[in-house]
TIMI-2910 file (N, C-alpha, C, CB; in pm, 1 decimal, decimal comma, always signed):
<rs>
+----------+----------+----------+----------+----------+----------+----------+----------+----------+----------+----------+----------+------+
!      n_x !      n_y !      n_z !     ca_x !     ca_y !     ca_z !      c_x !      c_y !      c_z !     cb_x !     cb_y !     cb_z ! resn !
+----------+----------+----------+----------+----------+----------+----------+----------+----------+----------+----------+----------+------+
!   -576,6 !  -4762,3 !  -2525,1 !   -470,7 !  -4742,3 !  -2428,6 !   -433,9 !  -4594,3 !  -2417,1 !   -348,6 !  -4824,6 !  -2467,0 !  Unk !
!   -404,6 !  -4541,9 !  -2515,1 !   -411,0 !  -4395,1 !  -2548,4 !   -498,1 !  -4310,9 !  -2446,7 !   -470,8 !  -4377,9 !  -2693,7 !  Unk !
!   -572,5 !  -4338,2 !  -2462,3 !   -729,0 !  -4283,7 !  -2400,1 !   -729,0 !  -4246,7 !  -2277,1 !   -843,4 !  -4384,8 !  -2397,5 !  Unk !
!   -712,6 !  -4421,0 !  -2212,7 !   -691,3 !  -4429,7 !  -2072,6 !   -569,7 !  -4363,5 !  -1984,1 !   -686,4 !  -4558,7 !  -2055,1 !  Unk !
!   -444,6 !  -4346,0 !  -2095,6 !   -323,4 !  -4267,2 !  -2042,1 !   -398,8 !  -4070,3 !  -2038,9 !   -154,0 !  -4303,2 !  -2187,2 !  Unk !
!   -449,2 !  -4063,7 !  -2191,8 !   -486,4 !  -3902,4 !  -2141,6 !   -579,6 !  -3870,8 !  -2061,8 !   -522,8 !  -3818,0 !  -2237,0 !  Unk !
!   -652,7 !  -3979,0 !  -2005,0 !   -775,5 !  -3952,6 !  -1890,8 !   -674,0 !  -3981,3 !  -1726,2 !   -944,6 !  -4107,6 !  -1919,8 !  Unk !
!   -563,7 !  -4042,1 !  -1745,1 !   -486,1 !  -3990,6 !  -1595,4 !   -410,3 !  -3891,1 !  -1610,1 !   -391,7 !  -4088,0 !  -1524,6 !  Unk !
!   -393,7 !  -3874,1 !  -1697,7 !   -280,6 !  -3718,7 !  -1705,2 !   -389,7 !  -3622,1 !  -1691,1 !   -174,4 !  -3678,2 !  -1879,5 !  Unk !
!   -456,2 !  -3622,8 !  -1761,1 !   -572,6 !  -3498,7 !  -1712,2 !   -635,6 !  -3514,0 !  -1571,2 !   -710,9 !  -3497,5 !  -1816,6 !  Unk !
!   -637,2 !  -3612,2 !  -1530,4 !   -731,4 !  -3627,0 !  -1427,0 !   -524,2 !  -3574,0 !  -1282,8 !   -852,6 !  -3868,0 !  -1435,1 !  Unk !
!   -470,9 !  -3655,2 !  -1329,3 !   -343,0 !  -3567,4 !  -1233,3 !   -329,4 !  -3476,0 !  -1252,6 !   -216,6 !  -3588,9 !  -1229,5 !  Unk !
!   -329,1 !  -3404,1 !  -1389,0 !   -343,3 !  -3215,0 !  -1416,6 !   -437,0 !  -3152,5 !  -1325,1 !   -411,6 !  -3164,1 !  -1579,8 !  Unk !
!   -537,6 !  -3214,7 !  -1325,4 !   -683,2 !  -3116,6 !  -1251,4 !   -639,1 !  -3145,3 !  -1108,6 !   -883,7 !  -3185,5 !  -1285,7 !  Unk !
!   -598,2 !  -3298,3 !  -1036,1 !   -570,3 !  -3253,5 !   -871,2 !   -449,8 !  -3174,4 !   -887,3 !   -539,4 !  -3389,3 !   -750,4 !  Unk !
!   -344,2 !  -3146,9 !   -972,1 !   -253,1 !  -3099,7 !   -933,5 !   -333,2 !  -2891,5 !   -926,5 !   -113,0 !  -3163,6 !  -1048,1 !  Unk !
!   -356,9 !  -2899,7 !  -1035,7 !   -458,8 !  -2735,9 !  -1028,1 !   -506,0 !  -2702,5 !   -872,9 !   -637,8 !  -2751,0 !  -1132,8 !  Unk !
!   -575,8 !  -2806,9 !   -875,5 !   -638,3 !  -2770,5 !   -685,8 !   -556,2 !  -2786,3 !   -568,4 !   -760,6 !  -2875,0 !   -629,8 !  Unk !
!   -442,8 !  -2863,2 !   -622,0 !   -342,7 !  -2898,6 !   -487,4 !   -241,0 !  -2748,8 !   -479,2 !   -221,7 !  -3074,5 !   -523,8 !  Unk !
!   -240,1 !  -2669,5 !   -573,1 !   -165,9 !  -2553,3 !   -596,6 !   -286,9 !  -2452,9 !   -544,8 !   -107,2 !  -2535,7 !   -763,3 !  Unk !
!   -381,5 !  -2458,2 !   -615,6 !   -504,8 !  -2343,9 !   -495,4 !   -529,5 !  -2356,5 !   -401,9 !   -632,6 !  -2322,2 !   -503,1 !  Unk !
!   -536,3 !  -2478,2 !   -302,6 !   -546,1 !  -2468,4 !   -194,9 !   -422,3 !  -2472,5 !   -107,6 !   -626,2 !  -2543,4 !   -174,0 !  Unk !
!   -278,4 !  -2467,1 !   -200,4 !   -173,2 !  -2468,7 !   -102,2 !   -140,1 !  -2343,9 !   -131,9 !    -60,2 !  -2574,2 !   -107,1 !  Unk !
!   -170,7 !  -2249,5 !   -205,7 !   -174,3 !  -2113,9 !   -217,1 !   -207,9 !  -2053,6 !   -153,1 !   -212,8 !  -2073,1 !   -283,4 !  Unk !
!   -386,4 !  -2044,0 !    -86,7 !   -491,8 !  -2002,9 !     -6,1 !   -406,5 !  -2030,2 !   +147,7 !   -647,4 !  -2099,4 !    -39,8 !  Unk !
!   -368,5 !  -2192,2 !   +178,9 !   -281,3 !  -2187,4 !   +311,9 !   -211,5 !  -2059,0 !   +279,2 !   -169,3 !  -2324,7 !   +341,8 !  Unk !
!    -97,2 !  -2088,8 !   +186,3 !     -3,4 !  -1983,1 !   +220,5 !    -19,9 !  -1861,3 !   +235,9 !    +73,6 !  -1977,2 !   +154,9 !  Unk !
!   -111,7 !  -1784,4 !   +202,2 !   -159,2 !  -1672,9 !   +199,7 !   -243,6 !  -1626,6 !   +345,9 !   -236,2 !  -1676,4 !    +77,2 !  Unk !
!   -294,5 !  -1761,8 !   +368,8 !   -362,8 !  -1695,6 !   +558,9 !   -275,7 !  -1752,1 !   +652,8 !   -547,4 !  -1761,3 !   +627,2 !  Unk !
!   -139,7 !  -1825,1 !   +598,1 !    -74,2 !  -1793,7 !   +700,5 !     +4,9 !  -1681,7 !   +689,7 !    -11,0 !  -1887,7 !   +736,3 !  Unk !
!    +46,4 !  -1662,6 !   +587,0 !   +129,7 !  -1501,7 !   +587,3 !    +63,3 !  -1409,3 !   +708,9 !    +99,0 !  -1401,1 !   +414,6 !  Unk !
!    -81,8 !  -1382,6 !   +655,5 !   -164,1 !  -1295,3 !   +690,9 !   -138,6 !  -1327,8 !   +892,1 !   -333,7 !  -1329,9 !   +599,8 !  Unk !
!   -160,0 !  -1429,1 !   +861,4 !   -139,9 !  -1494,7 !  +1049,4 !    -41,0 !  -1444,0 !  +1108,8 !   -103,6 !  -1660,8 !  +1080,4 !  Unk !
!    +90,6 !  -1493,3 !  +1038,6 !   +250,2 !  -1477,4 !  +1097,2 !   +245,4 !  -1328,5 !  +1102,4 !   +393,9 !  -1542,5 !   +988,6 !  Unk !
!   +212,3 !  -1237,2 !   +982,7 !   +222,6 !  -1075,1 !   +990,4 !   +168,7 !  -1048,0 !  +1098,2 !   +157,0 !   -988,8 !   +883,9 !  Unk !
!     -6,8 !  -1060,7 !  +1166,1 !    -36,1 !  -1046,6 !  +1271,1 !    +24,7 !  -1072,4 !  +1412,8 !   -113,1 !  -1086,1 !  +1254,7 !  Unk !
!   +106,4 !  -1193,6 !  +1406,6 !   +190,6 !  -1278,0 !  +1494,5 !   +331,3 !  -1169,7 !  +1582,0 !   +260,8 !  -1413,7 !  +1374,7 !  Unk !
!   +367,3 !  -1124,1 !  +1446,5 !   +476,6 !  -1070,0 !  +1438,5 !   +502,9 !   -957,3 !  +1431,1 !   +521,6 !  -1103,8 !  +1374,5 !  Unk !
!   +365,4 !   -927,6 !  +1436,8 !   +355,8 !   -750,5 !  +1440,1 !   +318,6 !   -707,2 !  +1595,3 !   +211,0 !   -681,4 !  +1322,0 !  Unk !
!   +256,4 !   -813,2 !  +1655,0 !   +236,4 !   -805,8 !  +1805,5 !   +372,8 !   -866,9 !  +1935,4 !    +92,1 !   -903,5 !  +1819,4 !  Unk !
!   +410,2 !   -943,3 !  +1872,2 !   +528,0 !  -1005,3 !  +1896,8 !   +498,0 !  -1055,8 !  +2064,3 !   +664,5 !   -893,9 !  +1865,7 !  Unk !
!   +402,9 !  -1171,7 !  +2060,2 !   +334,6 !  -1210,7 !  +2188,4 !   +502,5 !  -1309,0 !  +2303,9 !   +157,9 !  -1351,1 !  +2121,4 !  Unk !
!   +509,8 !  -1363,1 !  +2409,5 !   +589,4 !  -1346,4 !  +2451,5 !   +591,4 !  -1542,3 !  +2459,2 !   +584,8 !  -1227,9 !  +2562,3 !  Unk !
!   +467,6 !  -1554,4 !  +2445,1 !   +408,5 !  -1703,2 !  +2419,3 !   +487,2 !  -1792,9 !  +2342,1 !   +279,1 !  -1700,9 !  +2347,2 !  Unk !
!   +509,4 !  -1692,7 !  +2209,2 !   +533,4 !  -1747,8 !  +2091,2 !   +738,8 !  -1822,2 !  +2065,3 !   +478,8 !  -1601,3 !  +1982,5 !  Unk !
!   +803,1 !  -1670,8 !  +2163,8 !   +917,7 !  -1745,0 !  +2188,5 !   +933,7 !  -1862,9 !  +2275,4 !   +994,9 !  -1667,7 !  +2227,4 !  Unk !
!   +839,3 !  -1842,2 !  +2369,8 !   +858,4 !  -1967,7 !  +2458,1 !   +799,8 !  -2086,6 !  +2389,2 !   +789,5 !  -1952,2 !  +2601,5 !  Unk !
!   +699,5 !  -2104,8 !  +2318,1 !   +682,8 !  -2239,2 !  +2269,1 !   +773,9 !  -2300,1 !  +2191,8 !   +580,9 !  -2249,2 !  +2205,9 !  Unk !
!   +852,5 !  -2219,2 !  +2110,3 !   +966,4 !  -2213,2 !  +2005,0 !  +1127,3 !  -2233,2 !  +2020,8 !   +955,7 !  -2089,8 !  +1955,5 !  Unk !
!  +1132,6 !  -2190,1 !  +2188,8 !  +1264,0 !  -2228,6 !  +2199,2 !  +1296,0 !  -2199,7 !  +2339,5 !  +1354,5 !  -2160,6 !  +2099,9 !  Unk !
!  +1144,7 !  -2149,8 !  +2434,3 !  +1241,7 !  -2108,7 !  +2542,4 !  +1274,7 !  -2029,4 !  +2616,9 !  +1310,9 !  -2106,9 !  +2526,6 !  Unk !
!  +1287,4 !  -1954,8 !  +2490,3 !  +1380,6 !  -1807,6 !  +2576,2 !  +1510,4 !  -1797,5 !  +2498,2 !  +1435,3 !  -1836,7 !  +2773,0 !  Unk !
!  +1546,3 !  -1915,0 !  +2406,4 !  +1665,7 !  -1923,1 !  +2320,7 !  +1652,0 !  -1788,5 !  +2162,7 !  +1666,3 !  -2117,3 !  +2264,4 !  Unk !
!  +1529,5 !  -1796,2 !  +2144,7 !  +1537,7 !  -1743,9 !  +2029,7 !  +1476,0 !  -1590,4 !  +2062,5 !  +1462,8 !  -1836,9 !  +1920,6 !  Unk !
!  +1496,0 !  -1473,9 !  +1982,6 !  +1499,5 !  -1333,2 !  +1996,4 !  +1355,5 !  -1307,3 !  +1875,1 !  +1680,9 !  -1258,2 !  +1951,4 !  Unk !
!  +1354,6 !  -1188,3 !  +1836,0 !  +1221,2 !  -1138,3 !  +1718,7 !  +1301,1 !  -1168,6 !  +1583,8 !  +1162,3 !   -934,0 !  +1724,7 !  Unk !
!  +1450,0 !  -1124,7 !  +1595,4 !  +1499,7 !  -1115,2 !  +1436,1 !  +1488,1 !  -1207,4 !  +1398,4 !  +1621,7 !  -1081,6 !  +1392,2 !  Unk !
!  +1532,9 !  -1332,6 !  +1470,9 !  +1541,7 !  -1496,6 !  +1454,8 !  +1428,2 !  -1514,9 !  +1421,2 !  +1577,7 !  -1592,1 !  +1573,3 !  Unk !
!  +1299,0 !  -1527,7 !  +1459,3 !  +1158,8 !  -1544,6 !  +1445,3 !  +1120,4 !  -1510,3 !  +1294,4 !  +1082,4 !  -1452,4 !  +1550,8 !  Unk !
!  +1185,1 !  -1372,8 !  +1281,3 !  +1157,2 !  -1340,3 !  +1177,5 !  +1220,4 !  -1389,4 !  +1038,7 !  +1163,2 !  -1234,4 !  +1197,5 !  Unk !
!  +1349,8 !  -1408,4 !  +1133,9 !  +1402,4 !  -1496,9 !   +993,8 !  +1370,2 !  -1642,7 !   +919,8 !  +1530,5 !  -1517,4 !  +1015,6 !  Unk !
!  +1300,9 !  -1679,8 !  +1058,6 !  +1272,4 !  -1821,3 !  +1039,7 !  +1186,5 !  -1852,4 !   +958,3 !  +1238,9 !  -1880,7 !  +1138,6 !  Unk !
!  +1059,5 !  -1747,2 !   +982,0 !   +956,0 !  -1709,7 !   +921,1 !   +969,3 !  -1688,2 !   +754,0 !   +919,1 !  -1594,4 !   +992,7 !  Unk !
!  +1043,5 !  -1585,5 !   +759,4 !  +1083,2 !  -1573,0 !   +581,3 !  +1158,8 !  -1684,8 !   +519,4 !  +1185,3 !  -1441,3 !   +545,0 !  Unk !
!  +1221,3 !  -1802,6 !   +574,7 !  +1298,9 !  -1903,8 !   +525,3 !  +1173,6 !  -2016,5 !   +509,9 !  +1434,2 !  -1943,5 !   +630,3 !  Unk !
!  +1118,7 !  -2002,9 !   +590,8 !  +1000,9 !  -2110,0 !   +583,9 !   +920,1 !  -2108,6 !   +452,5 !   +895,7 !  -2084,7 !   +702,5 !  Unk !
!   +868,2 !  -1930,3 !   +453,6 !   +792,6 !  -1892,3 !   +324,7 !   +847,9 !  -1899,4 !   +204,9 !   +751,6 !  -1772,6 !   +325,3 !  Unk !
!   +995,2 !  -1864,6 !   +219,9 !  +1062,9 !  -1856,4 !    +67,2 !  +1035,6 !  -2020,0 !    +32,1 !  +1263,3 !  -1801,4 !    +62,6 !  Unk !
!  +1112,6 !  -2124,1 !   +106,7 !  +1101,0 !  -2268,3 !    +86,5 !   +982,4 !  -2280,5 !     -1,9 !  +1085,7 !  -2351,6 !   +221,7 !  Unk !
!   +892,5 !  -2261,0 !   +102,5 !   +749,6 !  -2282,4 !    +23,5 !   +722,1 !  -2239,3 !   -108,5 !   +647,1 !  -2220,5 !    +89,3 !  Unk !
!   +733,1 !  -2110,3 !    -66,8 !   +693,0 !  -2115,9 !   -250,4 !   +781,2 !  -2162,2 !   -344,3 !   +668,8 !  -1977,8 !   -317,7 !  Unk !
!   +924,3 !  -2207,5 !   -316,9 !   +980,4 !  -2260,5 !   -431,0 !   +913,5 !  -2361,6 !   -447,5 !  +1110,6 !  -2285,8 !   -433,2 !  Unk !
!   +883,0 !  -2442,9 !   -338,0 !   +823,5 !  -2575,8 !   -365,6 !   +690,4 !  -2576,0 !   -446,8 !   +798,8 !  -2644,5 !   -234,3 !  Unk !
!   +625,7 !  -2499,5 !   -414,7 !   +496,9 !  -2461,7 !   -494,8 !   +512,8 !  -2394,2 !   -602,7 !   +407,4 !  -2388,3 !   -427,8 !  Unk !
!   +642,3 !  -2320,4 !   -635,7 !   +703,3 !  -2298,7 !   -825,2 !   +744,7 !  -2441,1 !   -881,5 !   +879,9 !  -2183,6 !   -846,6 !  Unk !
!   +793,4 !  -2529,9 !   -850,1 !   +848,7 !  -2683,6 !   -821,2 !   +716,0 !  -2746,8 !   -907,5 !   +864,0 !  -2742,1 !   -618,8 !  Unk !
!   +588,9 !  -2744,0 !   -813,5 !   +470,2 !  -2808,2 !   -853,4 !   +364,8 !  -2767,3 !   -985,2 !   +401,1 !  -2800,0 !   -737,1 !  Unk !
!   +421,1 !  -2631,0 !   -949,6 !   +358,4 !  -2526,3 !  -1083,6 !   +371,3 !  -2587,0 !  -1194,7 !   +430,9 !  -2383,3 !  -1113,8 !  Unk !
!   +546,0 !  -2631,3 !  -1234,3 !   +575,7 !  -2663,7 !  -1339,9 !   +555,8 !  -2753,7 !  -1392,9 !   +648,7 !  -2654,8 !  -1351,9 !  Unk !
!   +526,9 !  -2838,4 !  -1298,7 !   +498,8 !  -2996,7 !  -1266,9 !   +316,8 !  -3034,1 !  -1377,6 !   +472,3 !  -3014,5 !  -1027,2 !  Unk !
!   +248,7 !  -2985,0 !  -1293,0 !   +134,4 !  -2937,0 !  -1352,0 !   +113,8 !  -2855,5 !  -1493,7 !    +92,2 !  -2866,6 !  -1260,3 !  Unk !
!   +194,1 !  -2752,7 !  -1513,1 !   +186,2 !  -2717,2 !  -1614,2 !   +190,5 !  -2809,0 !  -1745,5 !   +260,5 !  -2638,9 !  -1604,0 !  Unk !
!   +312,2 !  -2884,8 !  -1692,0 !   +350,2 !  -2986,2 !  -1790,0 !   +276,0 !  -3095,1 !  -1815,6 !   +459,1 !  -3032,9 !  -1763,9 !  Unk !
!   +201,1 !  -3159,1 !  -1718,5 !    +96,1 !  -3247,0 !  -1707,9 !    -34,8 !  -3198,7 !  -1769,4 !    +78,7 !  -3277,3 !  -1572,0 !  Unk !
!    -45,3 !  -3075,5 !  -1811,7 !   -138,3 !  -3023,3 !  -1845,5 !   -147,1 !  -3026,8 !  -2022,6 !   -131,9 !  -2897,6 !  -1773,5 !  Unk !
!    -18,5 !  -2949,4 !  -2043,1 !    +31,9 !  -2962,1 !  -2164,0 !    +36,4 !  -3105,7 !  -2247,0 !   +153,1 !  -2912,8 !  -2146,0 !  Unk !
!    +65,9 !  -3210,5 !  -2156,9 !    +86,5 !  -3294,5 !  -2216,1 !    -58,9 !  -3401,5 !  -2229,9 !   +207,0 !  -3336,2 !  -2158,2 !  Unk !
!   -158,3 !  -3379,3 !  -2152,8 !   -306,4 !  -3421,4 !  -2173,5 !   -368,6 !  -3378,0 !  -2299,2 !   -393,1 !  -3367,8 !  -2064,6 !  Unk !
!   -314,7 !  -3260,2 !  -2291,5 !   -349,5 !  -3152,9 !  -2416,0 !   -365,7 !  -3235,9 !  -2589,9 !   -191,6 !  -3023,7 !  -2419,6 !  Unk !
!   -146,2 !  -3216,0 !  -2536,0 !   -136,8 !  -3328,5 !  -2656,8 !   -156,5 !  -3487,3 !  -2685,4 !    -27,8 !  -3322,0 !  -2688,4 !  Unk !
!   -206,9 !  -3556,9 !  -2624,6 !   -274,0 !  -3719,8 !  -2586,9 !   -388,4 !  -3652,0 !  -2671,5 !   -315,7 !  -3790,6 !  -2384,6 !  Unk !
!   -476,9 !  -3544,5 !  -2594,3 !   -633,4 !  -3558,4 !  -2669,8 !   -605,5 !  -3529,3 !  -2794,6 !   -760,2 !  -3455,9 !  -2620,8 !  Unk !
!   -516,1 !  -3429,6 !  -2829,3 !   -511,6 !  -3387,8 !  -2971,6 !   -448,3 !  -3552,4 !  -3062,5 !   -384,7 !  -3224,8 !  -2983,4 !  Unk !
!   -420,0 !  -3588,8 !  -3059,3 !   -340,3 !  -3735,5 !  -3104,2 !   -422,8 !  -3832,5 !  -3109,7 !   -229,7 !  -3790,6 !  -3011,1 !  Unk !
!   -524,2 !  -3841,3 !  -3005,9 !   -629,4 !  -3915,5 !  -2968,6 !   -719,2 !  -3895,5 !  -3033,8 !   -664,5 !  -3908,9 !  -2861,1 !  Unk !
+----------+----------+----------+----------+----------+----------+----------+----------+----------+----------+----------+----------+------+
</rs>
């Protein structure tokens, strides 16, 4: 029984590892995107967004509230994993 518990904790440790690299990699080409986005400041981008309601600062703020979110959520999962990791650790060692 032992066994079978440290072979899902490890096996949830390892998707959680890849679910953090590849939600990393997003976050990182969208940065790269939005910087491009927002450094050109196309006229497209307010209108799909609001209209004509919203201005660049707004955009921009929205932008950095979005990203901060994110990565808390992805510090959130970090720990999450870490701990799942740690604790496979100790199953095999016990095991």
């Amino acid at each position: 029984m032992n066994e079978i518990l440290q072979k899902r904790v490890q096996s949830a440790a390892v998707a959680g590892w890849w679910t953090i690299l590849i939600a990393a990699a997003w976050m990182t080409l969208a940065w790269l995107a939005f910087l491009v986005i927002l450094n050109t400041e196309p006229g497209w981008l307010l209108k799909l967004w609001g209209g004509g309601d919203l201005d660049w600062p707004d955009v921009q703020m929205i932008v950095l509230y979005f990203f901060s979110v994110f990565k808390l959520m992805l510090f959130a999962v970090v720990i999450v994993v870490i701990w799942l990791t740690l604790w496979s650790r100790r199953l095999r060692r016990e095991g």
